[in-house]
C-alpha positions, -999 to 999 in steps of 0.1 A, spaced: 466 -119 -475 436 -95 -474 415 -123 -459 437 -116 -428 409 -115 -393 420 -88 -370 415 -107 -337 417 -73 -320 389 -56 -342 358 -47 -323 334 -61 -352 302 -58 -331 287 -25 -335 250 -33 -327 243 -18 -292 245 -35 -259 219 -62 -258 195 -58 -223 169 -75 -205 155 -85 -172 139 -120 -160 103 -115 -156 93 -137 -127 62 -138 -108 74 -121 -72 78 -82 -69 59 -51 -91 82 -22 -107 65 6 -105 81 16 -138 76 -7 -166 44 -22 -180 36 -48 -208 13 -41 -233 -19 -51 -216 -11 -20 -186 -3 -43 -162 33 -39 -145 56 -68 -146 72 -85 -122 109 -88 -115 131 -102 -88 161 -97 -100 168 -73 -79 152 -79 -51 170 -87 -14 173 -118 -4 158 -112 26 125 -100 6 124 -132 -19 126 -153 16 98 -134 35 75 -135 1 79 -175 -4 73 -174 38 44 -154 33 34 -180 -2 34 -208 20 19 -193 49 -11 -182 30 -13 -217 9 -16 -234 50 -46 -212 56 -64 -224 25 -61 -259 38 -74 -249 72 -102 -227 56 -107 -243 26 -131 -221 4 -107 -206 -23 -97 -236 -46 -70 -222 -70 -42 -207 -49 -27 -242 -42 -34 -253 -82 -19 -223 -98 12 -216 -74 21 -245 -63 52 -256 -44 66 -285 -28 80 -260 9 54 -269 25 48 -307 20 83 -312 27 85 -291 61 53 -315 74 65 -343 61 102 -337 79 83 -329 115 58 -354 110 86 -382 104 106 -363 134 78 -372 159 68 -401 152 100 -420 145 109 -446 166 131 -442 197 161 -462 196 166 -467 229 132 -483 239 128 -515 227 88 -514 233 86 -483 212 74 -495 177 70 -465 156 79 -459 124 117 -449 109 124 -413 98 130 -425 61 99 -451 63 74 -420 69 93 -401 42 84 -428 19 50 -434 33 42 -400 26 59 -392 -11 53 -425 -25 18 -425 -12 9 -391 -30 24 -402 -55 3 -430 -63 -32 -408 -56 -19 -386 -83 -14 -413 -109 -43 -427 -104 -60 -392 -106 -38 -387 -141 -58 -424 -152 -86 -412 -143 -90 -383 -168 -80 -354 -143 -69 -322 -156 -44 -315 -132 -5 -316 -131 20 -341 -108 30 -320 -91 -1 -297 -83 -15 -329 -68 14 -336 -43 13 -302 -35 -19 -303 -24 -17 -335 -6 11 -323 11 -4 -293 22 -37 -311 32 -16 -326 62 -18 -296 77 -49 -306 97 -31 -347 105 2 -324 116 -20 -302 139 -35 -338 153 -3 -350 162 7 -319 181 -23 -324 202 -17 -364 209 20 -351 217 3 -331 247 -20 -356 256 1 -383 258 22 -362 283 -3 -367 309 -8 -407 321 -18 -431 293 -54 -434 307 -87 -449 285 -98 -409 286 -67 -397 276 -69 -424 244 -103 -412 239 -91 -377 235 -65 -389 212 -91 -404 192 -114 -376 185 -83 -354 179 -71 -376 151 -101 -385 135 -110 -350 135 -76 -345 117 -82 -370 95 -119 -359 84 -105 -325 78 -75 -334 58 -98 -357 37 -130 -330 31 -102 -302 25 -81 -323 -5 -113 -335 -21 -123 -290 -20 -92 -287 -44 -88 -320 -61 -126 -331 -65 -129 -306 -99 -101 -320 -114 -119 -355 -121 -152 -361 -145 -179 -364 -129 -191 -402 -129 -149 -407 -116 -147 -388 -83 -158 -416 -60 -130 -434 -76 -109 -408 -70 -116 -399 -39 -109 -435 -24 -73 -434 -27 -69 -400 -11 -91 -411 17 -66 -442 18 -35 -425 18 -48 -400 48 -61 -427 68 -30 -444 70 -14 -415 81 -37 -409 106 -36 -443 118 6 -436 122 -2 -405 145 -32 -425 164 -9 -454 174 23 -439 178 23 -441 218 
């Protein structure tokens, strides 16, 4: 029959179809979209590079919480690196040591879920409170603003080297409520203009909440 396909026929003649993955990481200094600006590519790039530039992402998004001033970094490239590495050292420290039976801290998996279900919860009651933010942008900032509890517990680590003394409680004390204060003003920096107006104090509540609880984790883990 004439209607016969020629399986080995080469029956596409249009040319070779081509493209690259535009993806917010690493300029070409040869192509450009229409506006002049030059677009971003990594698929190229070296491992090594992607791993330094997410390094140096997170790096910079860790001293925005310490020096909070500039409120969109953490909003408009957001990631979850960060939160997860705090939350993984701060569960390492202050989990509870199996072999003391007078050591009372927390499990590994109960600050896990202390943290993530407690963010959690701040961001949906942001979302019901009108706030034009994403999920996850929220728990990325709350995750990030542990930066200042994490630094806290490092110090009360050191102290509590020394003897367990009423001074050495005191310093303790100052250490993480300075923590907590800072962890608490810096969130509100990014997540306060996210809520209407006559909502923030309801807003703010839970976040002050969910970092005081931490806080109180670091203060009485001994």
């Amino acid at each position: 029959m004439d209607s016969k396909l020629d399986m080995f026929e080469d029956v596409n003649t249009s040319p070779s179809l081509e493209g690259d993955m535009s993806i917010p990481g690493k300029r070409t200094t040869t192509a450009t979209n229409a506006s002049g600006v030059p677009d971003y590519n990594t698929l190229d790039e070296p491992i090594r590079e992607t791993v330094l530039r997410d390094i140096r992402a997170v790096g910079i998004k860790f001293y925005h919480v310490l020096y909070p001033k500039e409120k969109s970094s953490l909003l408009r490239d957001w990631d979850l690196w960060g939160p997860l590495v705090l939350c993984t050292f701060m569960a390492t420290i202050l989990q509870g040591s199996s072999d003391s039976m007078s050591d009372n801290g927390p499990e590994f998996a109960q600050v896990f879920v202390i943290v993530w279900i407690g963010a959690a919860i701040v961001t949906l009651n942001s979302k019901l409170l009108g706030g034009n933010i994403s999920f996850f942008q929220s728990v990325c900032v709350l995750g990030y603003c542990l930066t200042p509890v994490a630094i806290s517990l490092i110090v009360c680590r050191v102290i509590l080297l020394s003897s367990q003394t009423s001074l050495a409680f005191f310093l303790r004390f100052v250490t993480t409520t300075m923590g907590f204060a800072w962890a608490t003003y810096a969130s509100f920096i990014f997540l306060g203009q996210s809520q209407p107006p006559h909502r923030k104090p309801l807003a703010v509540y839970p976040i002050f909440l969910f970092f005081f609880i931490i806080s109180w984790l670091v203060l009485s883990h001994n």
